[in-house]
C-alpha positions in Angstrom: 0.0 0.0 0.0 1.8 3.7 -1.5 2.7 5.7 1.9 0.2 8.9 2.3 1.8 12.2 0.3 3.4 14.6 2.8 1.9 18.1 3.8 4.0 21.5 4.6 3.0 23.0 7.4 3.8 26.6 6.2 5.1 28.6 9.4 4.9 32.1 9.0 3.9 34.5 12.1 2.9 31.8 14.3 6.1 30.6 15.7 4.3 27.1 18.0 3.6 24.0 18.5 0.9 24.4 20.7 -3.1 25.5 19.9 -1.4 24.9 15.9 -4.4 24.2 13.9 -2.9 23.5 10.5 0.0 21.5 13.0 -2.8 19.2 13.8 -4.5 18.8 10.3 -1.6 17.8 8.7 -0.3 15.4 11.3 -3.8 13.9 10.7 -3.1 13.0 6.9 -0.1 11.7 7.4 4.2 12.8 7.3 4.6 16.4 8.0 7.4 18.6 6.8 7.4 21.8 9.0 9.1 24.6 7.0 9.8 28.3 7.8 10.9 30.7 4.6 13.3 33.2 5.5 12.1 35.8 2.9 14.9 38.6 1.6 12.1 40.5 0.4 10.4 40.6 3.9 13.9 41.0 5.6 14.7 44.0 3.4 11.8 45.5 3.5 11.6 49.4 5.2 9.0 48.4 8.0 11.2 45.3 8.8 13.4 46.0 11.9 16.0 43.9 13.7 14.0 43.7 16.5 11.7 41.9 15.3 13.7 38.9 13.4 15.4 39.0 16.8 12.4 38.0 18.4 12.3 35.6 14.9 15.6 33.8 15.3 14.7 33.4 19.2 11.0 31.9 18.4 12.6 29.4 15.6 15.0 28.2 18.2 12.3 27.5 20.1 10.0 25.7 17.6 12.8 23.4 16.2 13.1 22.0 19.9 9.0 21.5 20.4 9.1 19.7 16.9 11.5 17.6 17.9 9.9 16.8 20.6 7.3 16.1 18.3 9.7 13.9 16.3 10.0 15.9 13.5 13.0 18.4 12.4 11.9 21.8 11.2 13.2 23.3 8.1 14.3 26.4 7.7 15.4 27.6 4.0 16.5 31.4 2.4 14.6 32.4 -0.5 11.4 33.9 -1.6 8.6 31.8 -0.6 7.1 30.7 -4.5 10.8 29.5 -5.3 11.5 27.4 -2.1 8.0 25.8 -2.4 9.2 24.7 -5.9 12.4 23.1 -4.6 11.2 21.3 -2.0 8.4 19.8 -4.5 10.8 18.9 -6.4 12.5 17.0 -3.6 9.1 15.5 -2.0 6.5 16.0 -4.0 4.1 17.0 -1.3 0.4 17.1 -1.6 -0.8 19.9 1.0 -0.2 23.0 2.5 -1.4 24.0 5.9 -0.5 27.0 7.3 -2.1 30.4 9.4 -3.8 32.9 7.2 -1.6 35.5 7.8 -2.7 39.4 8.5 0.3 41.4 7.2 1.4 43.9 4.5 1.4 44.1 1.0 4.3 42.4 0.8 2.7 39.4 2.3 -0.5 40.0 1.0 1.3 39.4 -2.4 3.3 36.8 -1.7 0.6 34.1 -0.4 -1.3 35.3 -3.5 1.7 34.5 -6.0 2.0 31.2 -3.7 -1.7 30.8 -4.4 -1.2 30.5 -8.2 1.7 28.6 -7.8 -0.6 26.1 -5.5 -3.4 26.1 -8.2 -1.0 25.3 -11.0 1.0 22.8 -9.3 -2.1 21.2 -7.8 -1.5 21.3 -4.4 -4.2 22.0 -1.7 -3.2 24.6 0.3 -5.7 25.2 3.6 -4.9 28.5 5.3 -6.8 28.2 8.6 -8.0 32.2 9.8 -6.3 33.2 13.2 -8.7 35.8 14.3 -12.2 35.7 15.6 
């Protein structure tokens, strides 16, 4: 019997284990690949600060230990978020993507629509669970 496809679990602001939705509906389907996308167009930004990917770095730290608690190792990879989906398709050929809905900029705002089309195309489902109300 063919082993279940994997599903991302697309980490963006929400930085835990715990209370993780799209954590727990992916572990439901079957192997999970946890993934965070350090994006130089976020980090470059003018209303990025280093404060904040202080509090970033410090968070990941953090989640890679409660994931592998969980058994699983997080991955972490540099690039703009439509390019490292691609790459890591092409090494795993996942089927789903959970992640947060995220409230953010227009930076964000057009990157999860750009990932969007790259979803559609590629024929992956990706599930954004809301985080608010």
């Amino acid at each position: 019997m063919p082993s279940a496809p994997a599903s991302v679990v697309y980490f963006k602001r929400d930085l835990r284990t715990s209370d993780q939705r799209p954590l727990v509906q992916a572990a439901s389907l079957g192997p999970v690949i946890p993934l965070y996308i350090i994006e130089p167009s976020l980090i470059h930004a003018p209303d990025a600060s280093r404060r904040h990917f202080d509090w970033v770095r410090a968070s990941l730290i953090e989640l890679r230990q409660s994931l592998l608690l969980l058994g699983t190792p997080l991955v972490v990879r540099v690039g703009e978020a439509v390019d490292v989906l691609e790459a890591l398709h092409t090494q795993t050929r996942f089927a789903y993507i959970f992640s947060h809905e995220e409230t953010g900029n227009a930076l964000t705002f057009a990157r999860d629509r750009a990932v969007a089309k790259w979803c559609a195309h590629r024929r992956i489902v990706w599930q954004e669970t809301p985080q608010f109300g």
